[in-house]
N, C-alpha and C positions, 0 to 999 in steps of 0.2 A: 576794585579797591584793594583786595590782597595782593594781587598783581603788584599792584604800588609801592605798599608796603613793604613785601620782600624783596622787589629790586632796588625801591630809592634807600631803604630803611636797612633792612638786615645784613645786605648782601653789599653794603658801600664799604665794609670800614675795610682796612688793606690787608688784615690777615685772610677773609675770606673771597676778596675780590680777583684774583688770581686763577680758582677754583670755581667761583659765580661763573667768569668770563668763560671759562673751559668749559663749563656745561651748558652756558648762552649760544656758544658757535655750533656745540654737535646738534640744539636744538633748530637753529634756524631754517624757517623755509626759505625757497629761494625767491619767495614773494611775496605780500600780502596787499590785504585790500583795504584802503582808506578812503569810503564813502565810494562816490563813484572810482574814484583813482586806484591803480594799480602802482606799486613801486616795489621792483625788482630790489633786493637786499644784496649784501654786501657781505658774505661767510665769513668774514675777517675779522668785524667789526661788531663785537658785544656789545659794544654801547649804543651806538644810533640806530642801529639795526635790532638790537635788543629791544630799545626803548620801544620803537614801531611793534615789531610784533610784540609786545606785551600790553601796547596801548597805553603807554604813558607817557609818551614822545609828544614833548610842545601843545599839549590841550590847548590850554589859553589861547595859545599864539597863533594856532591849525583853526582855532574858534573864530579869531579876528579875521583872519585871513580871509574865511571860508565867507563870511558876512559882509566881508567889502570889495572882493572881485566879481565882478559881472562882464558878460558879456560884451565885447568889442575892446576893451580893456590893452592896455601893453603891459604887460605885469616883468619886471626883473627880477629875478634870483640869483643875488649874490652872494657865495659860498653854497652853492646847491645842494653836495654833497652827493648822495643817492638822488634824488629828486623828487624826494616829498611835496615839496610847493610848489614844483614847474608842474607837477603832475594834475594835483589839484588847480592849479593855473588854469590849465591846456581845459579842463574840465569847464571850467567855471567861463572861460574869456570865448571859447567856442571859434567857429574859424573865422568870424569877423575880426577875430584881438589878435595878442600878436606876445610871445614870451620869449625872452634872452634870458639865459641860464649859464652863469659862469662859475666854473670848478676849476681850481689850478691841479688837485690832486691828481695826477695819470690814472690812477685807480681807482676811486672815488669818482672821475668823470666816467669810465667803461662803465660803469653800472648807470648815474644820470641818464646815457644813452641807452641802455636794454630799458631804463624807466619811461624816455621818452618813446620806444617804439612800440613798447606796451599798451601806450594810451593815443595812437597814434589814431583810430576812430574818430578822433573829436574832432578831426580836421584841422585843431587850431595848429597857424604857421609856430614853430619854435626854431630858436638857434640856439644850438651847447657849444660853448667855448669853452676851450682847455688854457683858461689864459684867468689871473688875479686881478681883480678892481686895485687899482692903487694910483697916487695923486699924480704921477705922469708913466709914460711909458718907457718900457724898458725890462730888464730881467729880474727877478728876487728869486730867493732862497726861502723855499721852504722845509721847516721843520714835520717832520711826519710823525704823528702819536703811532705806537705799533697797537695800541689796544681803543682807541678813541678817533676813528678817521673826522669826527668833528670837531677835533681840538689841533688839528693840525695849525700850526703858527707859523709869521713872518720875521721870528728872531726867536732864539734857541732857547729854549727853557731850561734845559739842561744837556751838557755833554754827551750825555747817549746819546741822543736823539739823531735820527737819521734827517736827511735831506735831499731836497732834490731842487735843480735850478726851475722855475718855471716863469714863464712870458707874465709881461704886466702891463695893463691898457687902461687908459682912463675911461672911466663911463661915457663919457662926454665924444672922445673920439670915435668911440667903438657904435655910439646909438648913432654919431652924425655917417658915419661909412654905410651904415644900411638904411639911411634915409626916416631914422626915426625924430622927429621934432620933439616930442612930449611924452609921458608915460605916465600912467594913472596910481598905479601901486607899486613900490620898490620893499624887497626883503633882504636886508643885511646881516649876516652871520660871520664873521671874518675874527672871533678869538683875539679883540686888542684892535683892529685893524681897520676900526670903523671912522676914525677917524682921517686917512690915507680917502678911504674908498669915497666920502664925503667931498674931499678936498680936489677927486677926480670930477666932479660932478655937480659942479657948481650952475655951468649950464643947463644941465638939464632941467635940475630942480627951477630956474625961473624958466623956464618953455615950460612949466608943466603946473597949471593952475590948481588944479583939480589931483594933484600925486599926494598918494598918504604913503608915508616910509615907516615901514616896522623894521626895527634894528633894534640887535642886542647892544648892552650898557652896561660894559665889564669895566669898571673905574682899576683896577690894577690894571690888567691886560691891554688897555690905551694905554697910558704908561710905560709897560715894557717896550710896547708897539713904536715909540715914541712922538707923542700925542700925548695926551690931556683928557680925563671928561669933562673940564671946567671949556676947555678949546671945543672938543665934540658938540657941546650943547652950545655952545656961541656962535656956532657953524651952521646947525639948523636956527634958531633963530635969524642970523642973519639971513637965511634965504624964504624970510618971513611965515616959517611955521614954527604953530602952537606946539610944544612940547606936552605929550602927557604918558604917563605909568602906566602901562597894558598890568591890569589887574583882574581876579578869578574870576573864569565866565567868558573872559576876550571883552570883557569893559573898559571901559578908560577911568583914568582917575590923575586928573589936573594936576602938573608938576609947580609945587610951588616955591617951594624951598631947594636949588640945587644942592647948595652946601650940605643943608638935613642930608637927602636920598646919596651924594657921595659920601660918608659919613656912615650909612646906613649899610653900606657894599666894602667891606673890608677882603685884603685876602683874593679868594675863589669865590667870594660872593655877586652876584649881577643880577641884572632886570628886563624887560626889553619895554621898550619906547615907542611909542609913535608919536609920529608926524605930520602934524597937517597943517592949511589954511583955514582959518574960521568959515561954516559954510554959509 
């Protein structure tokens, strides 16, 4: 709980986060342990890798997760990052399942892969792609955060920002090339982008009865992205899931009002969401 405190609390506002970040990097191990899962860190990266080792990286979300992948499972990880979730995946799906893990970041994938060789025991099959979920294929332009490898974007936040071109494949093409029909769990992180990756994978989502989709729901960041969260949430509905609010604990809590909950996300504000069919 202090932990929390003085990383989400004391140490956010911009005069001292500078100085946070600089004493975050010298601290970092080059690994830690997440339940059974091991995931290799990122020395670069204060923030996602901070959050991990100080254990306040995505509870909620790491809670859902962890309670609704089982065994035999195809679980997707899109925006992997380090690979937090493929990790726990590989854990949870065992070698009967099966996990695709996509990072466009060049550097941000190198480490995905020392995460996946780490937990490489489980036997469960994995593939890391060094390629972006987006609604067709082709190339895009990412913007690279220098202090936040999880905030890396698909259109420039501002003029500093570095970038680099990297490959773009639809869900849809990429599951049909290696002979996957259906997928059980899908996790989306993509900074705006969630609407793109949605639009790649339309198929999949009806081949796949039984898929619950956690995805973040940055109502600016669609937007910039360009995309919509009014279009976003019209998109899983159409492919006949229930939308609901991942709230404390990894519970759900029924979406009822879109207008309210965008309304509700001004700014740098968001949520994440899942997805399901009624069971």
């Amino acid at each position: 709980m202090w932990a929390e405190f003085i990383y989400c609390r004391l140490l956010r506002p911009w005069p001292l986060r500078p100085l946070a970040n600089s004493v975050i990097r010298a601290l970092l191990p080059p690994r830690i342990r997440l339940g059974p899962a091991t995931v290799v860190l990122n020395p670069r990266d204060p923030v996602v890798s901070g959050a991990l080792t100080l254990r306040v990286y995505e509870r909620d979300e790491i809670q859902f997760f962890r309670n609704h992948c089982a065994a035999g499972m195809t679980v997707v990880d899109i925006g992997a990052n380090v690979g937090c979730y493929t990790a726990l995946a590989m854990h949870a799906v065992g070698p009967s399942g099966r996990v695709v893990a996509l990072e466009p970041d060049p550097e941000s994938f190198r480490y995905l892969e020392n995460t996946v060789d780490a937990n490489a025991s489980t036997g469960a099959p994995v593939e890391c792609l060094n390629a972006a979920a987006a609604a067709a294929r082709g190339t895009l332009r990412l913007y690279l955060s220098s202090d936040n490898r999880g905030d890396n974007r698909v259109y420039a936040p501002d003029k500093g920002w570095p970038s680099v071109e990297v490959a773009a494949e639809t869900v849809d093409d990429l599951l049909e090339a290696r002979g996957i029909n259906q997928v059980h769990f899908v996790k989306i992180d993509v900074q705006g982008a969630e609407g793109a990756v949605l639009a790649g994978m339309a198929r999949t989502l009806a081949q796949s009865p039984r898929v619950v989709v956690l995805t973040e729901f940055w109502p600016q960041g669609l937007r910039l992205a360009g995309s919509s969260p009014e279009a976003m949430l019209a998109t899983l509905r159409a492919a006949g899931l229930n939308v609901h609010q991942l709230a404390r604990g990894g519970t759900l809590k029924p979406l009822r009002d879109d207008e309210e909950l965008i309304a509700s996300l001004p700014g740098r504000c968001y949520t994440n969401l899942v997805a399901r069919r009624s069971p």
